[in-house]
N, C-alpha and C positions, 0 to 999 in steps of 0.2 A: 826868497824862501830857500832856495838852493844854500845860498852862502850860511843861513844859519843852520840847517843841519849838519853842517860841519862841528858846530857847538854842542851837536847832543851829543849824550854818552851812552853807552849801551847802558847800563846800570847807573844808579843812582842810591846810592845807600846814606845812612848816617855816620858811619864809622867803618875802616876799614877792620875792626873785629866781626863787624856785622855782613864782613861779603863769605858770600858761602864758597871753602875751598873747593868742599867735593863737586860742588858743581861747576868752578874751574876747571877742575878731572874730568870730570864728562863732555866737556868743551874745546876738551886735545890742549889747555892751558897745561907748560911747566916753566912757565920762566913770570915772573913780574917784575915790571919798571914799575918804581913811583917812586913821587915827589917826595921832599922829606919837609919844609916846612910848610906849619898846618896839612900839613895829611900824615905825616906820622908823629910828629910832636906839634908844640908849640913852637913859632920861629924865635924865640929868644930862647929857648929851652936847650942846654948846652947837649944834655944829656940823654938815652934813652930809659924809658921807663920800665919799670918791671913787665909791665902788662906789654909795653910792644914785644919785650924779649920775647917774652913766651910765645908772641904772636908770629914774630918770623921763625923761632924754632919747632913754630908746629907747620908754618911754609915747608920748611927744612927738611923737615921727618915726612912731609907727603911729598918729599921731589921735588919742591922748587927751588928751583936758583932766583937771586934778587939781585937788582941792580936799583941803587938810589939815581937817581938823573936829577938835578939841581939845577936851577940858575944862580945860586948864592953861589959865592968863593971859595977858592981850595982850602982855605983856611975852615970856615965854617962847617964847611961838609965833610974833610979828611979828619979835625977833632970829632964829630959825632959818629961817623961810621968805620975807624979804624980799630978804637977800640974791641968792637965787634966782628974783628972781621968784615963788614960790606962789602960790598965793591960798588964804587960808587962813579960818577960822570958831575965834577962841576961845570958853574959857567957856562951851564947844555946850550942856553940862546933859544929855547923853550919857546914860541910853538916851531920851531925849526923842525926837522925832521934827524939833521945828522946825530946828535944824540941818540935820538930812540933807536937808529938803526946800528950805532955802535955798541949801547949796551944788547942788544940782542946778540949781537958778534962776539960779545965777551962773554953772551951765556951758551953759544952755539947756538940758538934756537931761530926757528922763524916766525916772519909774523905774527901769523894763525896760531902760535904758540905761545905767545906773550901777551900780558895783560899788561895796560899803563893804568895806573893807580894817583888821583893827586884831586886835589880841591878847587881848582882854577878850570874855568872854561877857557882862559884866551890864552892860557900856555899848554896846562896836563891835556887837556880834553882834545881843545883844535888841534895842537900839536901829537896826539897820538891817532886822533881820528883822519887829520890827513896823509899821516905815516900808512894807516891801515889797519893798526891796531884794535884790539876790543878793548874799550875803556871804559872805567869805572871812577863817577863823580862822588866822593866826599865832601860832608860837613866840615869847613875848615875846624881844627882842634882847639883855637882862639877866635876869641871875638874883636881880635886886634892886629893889625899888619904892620909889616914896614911900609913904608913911602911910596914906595913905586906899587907895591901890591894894593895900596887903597885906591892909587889910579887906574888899575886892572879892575879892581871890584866895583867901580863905579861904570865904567865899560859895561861892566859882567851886569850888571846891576838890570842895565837896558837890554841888553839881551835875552835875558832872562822875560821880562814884560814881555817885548816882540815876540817869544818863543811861544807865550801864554796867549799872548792874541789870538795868536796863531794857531792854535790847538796841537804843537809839537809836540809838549812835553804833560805829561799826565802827574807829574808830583810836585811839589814845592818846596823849595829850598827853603828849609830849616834856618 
């Protein structure tokens, strides 16, 4: 019982347009980590979309700083977030923790100040929630993964029932 609340997230939403900033504001949140494939794009998706622009530039315009943290390659992650300016962390090695606490370092911020953001339980979620993080689970953006992430999601898959047995978690993933 212990080991899987490490799996839940503080929130649980459909879409990272659907998490409410203001009330990150009122939560002492100014900094977000998150994933970039399936939680801000599609993983095969080179490129950002209109709709996320606007979405980190309204992050932007309320104070926050972002940091992408990836387990994909420098390659993958340095094409989609340089054009944009991001700042981003390949290779993080996700549910680790030294990622999460590096990108906070390159936003100044602590803990209690940063949200982890990404669609996985057994990298974004476990690895921000044993950081200490407040995290927030997304709907992956695709209905399709790489290789290694459909053997995560089969994992995730049971977790998820055990959690539901369990009466831990009150919603269902989508």
């Amino acid at each position: 019982m212990r080991m899987l609340k490490k799996f839940i997230p503080n929130q649980y939403v459909p879409s990272i347009y659907e998490i409410d900033i203001q009330e990150l504001k009122r939560l002492g949140i100014k900094g977000v980590i998150t994933d970039l494939d399936n939680t801000l794009v599609e993983w095969h998706r080179k490129e950002a979309t209109e709709e996320l622009l606007q979405w980190l530039e309204e992050l932007s315009e309320e104070g926050f700083e972002v940091v992408i943290v990836s387990n994909n390659n420098e390659k993958r992650v340095h094409a989609f977030a340089s054009p944009h300016n991001i700042t981003f962390i390949h290779s993080a090695k996700k549910p680790f923790s030294k990622a999460f606490k590096a990108a906070c370092k390159l936003m100044g911020l602590k803990h209690g100040e940063t949200v982890v953001i990404g669609d996985q339980l057994l990298t974004d979620i476990l690895g921000g929630n044993r950081a200490g993080f407040h995290t927030i689970l997304v709907v992956p953006v695709a209905e399709t993964d790489g290789i290694l992430t459909k053997f995560n999601r089969s994992i995730e898959r049971r977790v998820f029932q055990a959690m539901r047995r369990r009466g831990l978690i009150e919603w269902e993933k989508k």
